[in-house]
C-alpha positions in Angstrom: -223.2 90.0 29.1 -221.0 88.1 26.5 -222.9 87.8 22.9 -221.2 86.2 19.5 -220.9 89.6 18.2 -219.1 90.9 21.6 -220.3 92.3 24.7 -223.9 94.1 25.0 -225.6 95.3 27.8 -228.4 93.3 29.3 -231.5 95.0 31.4 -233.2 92.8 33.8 -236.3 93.0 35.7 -238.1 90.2 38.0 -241.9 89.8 37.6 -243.7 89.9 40.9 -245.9 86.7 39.7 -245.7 84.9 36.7 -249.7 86.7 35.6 -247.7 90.0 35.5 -247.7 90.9 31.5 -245.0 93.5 30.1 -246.5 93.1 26.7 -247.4 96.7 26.2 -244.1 97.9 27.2 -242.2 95.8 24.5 -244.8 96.7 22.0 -243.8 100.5 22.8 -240.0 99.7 23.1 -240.3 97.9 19.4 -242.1 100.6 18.0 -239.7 103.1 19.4 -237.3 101.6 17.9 -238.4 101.3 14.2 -238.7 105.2 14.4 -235.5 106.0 15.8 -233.4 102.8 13.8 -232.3 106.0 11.2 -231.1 108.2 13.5 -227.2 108.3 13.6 -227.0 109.7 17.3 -228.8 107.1 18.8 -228.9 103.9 20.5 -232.0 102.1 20.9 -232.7 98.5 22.6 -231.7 95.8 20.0 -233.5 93.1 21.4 -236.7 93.1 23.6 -237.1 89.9 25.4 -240.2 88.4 27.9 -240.6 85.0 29.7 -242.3 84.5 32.4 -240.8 86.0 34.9 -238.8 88.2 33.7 -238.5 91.2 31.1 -234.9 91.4 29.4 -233.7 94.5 27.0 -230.1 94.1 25.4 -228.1 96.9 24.0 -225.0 97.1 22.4 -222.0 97.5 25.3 -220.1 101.1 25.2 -217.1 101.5 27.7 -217.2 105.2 28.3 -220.4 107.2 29.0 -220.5 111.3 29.0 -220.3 111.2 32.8 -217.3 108.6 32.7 -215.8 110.4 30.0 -215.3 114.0 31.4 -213.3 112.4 34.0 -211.1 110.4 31.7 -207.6 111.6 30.8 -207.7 113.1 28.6 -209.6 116.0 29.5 -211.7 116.6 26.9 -210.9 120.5 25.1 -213.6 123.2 24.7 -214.1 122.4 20.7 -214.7 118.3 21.9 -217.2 119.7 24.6 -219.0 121.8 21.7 -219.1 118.5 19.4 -220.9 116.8 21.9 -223.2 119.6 22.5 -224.0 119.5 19.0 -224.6 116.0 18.3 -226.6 115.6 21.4 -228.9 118.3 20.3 -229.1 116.9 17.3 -230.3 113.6 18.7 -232.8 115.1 20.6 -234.0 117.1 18.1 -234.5 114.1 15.4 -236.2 111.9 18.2 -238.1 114.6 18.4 -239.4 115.2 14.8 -240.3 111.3 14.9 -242.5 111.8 18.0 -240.1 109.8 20.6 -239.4 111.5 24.1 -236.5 110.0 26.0 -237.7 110.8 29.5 -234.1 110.7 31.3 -231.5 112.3 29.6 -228.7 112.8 32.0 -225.2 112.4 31.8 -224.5 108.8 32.3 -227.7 107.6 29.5 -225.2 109.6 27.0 -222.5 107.4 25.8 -219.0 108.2 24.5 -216.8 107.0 21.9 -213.4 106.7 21.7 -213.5 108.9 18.4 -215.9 111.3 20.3 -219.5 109.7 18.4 -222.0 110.6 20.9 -225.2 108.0 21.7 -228.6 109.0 23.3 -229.5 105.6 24.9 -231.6 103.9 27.2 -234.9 105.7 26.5 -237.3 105.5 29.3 -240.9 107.2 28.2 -242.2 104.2 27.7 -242.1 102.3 31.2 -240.8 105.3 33.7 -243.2 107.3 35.3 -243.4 110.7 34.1 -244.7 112.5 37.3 -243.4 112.0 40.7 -244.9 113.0 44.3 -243.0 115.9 45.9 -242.8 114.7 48.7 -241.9 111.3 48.9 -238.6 110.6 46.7 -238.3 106.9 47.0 -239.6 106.9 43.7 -237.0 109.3 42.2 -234.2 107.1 43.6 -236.0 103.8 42.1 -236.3 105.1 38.4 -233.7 108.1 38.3 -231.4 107.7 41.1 -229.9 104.2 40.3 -226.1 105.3 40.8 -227.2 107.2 43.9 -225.6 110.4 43.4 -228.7 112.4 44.4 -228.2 114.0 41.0 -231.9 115.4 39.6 -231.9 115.9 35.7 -235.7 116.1 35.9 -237.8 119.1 34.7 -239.3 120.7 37.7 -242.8 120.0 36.2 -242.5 116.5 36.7 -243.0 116.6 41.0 -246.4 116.9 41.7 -247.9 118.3 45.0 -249.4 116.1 47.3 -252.8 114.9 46.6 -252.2 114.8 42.7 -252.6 111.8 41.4 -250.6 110.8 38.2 -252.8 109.1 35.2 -251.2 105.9 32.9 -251.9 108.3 30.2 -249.4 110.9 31.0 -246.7 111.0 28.7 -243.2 112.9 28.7 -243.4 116.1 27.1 -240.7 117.6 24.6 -240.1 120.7 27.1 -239.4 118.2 29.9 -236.6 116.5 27.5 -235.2 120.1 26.6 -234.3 121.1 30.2 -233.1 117.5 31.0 -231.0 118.1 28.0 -229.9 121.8 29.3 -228.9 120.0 32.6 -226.2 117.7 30.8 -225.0 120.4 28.9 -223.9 123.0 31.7 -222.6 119.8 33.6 -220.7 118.9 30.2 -218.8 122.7 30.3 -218.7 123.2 34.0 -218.2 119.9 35.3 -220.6 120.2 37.8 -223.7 118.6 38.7 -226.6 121.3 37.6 -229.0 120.4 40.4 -228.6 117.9 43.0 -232.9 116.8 44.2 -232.8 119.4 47.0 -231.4 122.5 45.0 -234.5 121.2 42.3 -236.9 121.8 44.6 -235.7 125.2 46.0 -235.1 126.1 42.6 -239.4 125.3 42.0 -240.0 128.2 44.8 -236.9 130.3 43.4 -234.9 130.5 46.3 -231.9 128.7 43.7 -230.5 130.2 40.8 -227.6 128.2 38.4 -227.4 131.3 36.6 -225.4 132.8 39.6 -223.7 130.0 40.7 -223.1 127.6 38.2 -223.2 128.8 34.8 -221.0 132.0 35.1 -218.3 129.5 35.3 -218.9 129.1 31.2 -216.7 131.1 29.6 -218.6 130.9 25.9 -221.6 133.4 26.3 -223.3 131.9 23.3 -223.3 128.6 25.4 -224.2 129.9 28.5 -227.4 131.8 26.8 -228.7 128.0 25.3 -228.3 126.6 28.5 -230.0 129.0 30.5 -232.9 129.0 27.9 -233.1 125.3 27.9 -233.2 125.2 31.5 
């Protein structure tokens, strides 16, 4: 969308009747950002708009996210790859210490500078849900499928057998945010998806291992040792 200040991103989602109420979802996203507005790596929702039937967040516009970027000429060098590392776990680890979870760290939520800034953006904890059934995965394409790659950055954790019910008071843990994390990483030095949803779930029962046939592709061994702990 076109703003005075230049081009931001705008957010939309329709209310099913005009009684529905996203009140407690701006509260959170309005809180969250108060904690996070000193943190240099990331980019929160500047404005948090309701009417009546819809809810609206706006964000500042960045061409180039991570997942954009690694395909973008040109081809970013083994030192750019290890910057980005390090200011993504620096993000993380600062929303962290301030007691904010992201919930969906993947590759195209990180966004890219033409300098090489890095930005943590579009923080979901507060109206994603944090446990999905195993086995139904319409609601892994709705919230964390949306450019339908079949890509799965979510801790294993987070699929729940059948029967489970999830509770509203769930909330995304900091482990769950780590190996999200660990996922972008090894897909930032190999360029390679880590899991696609079906190698997630056969990596649950251990019949998939990335260590064998992803991350031996990473030359660095220091960076292949904090991606396989992470993950």
């Amino acid at each position: 969308a076109q703003h005075k200040s230049g081009v931001v991103v705008a957010k939309v989602c329709m209310k099913s009747s005009a009684k529905v109420s996203f009140s407690k979802y701006a509260t959170a996203l309005r809180k969250e950002r108060r904690m996070l507005e000193n943190v240099p790596n990331v980019l929160t929702y500047s404005r948090v708009l309701e009417t009546s039937n819809f809810g609206i967040l706006v964000r500042q516009y960045i061409h180039s996210s991570l997942y954009d970027r690694m395909s973008i000429r040109p081809f970013l060098e083994g030192i750019e790859k290890k910057w980005i590392a390090f200011q993504l776990l620096c993000a993380v680890r600062d929303c962290h210490a301030h007691g904010v979870f992201h919930g969906d760290i993947k590759t195209e939520n990180v966004l890219v500078t033409s300098w090489g800034w890095v930005y943590l953006t579009d923080f979901s904890s507060a109206f994603k849900p944090v446990y999905l059934p195993e086995d139904n995965p319409a609601d892994f394409t709705f919230y964390f499928d949306t450019t339908s790659r079949r890509t799965c950055y979510l801790a294993p954790e987070r699929f729940i057998a059948p029967g489970h019910q999830p509770s509203d008071r769930d909330t995304v843990q900091w482990n769950m945010d780590i190996f999200s994390l660990g996922c972008v990483l090894a897909e930032l030095f190999t360029e390679t998806p880590t899991f696609t949803l079906s190698q997630l779930f056969k990596y649950r029962k251990k019949e998939y291992d990335p260590a064998f046939a992803l991350l031996s592709k990473i030359d660095d061994v220091h960076v292949r040792s904090l991606i396989s702990s992470m993950i």
